[in-house]
C-alpha angles and dihedrals in degrees: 000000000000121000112229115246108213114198111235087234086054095046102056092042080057093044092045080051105050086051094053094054083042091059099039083045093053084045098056099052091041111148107252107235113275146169125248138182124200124164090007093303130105128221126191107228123210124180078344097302128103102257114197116213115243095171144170124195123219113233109269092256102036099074089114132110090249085060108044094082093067090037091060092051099050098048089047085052087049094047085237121174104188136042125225107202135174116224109209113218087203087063101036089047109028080154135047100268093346098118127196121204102168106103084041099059090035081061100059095036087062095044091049084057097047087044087246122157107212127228107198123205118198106219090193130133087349141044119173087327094316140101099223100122099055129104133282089236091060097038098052091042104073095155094061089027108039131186151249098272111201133211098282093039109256121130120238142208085280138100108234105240082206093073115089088206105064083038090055094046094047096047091043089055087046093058100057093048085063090051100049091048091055095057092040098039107018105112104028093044093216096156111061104191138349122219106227098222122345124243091343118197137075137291119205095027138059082216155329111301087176111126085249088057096041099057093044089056086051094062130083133277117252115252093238080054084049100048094046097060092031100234143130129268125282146088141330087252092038103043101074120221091036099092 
């Protein structure tokens, strides 16, 4: 039997490739970024290890290419480490179920060069209890997207949570936006968390007063509601802590 003679050349060009599958092995079974508790605390886990948030959050309407620049300069300034950053559904859907992904993705290239994590915020059907970041399509179309009615009847700047439809069409955008994100993040894990709609409710009104909504706040309180707040049937006026 012969023993095999290996070139150091060769040797080193088989060791420097066995450490790169190594590393895209170790990459593609990264741990995707989660939350524990042990002993009543709870830690944020990134890449397996606690990861403690040191964030800065761009201003509601700069989330565009023209101001990253600047956005990558001030969080260095700051020693950030994460990214908090709006994503507009007027921008990522200009066009009923055309979607647009491109000043997303330009968003967490840049943060994986600056060694940034990224925080989204979907500025969808609310923003800070109005309706201003979502598309033209929804906005000009109140009979299939209606709107927030208050006491005295009169609609306001604000998409009604009681109509199937604006909640259809919103589910249906943020959920391409997941999608996008997992084939765009799903093995460097750039992207930590994403904040399903940002500051929902409603300015002007202290609710729907829409047919839809009134109806809805006639019937009757479900019994897990119930439980929750311990208290007696009735309804959603009569029934007090769930409004």
């Amino acid at each position: 039997m012969c023993d095999l003679i290996i070139p150091a050349r060769l040797r080193c060009i088989t060791a420097l490739l066995m450490f790169v599958l190594a590393a895209c092995a170790t990459s593609l079974t990264a741990e995707a970024p989660r939350f524990i508790e042990k002993n009543g605390r709870w830690a944020l886990l990134v890449d397996g290890q606690p990861y403690l948030m040191l964030g800065g959050q761009i201003h509601n309407s700069s989330s565009w290419p023209s101001e990253l620049p600047g956005v990558w300069k001030n969080l260095a300034d700051l020693h950030a480490n994460t990214v908090e950053a709006p994503v507009y559904w007027e921008q990522v859907e200009p066009r009923e179920g055309k979607f647009n992904w491109d000043n997303l993705d330009l968003l967490v290239k840049g943060a994986r060069e600056h060694n940034l994590h990224v925080v989204l915020l979907w500025f969808g059907t609310w923003k800070n209890g109005n309706m201003h970041y979502v598309p033209q399509w929804v906005k000009t179309d109140t009979k299939r997207f209606p709107r927030v009615i208050r006491a005295d009847g009169e609609p306001i700047d604000v998409l009604s949570a009681s109509s199937r439809s604006n909640r259809e069409t919103d589910k249906a955008a943020f959920t391409a936006l997941m999608r996008h994100l997992k084939v765009l993040d799903g093995v460097e894990h750039t992207v930590l968390m994403v904040q399903v709609e940002n500051e929902s409710g409603i300015i002007g009104s202290p609710r729907d007063f829409s047919p839809e909504s009134n109806k809805e706040f006639s019937s009757q309180v479900p019994p897990d509601m119930l439980a929750a707040v311990q208290r007696q049937p009735g309804t959603w006026v009569e029934v007090p802590g769930c409004l």
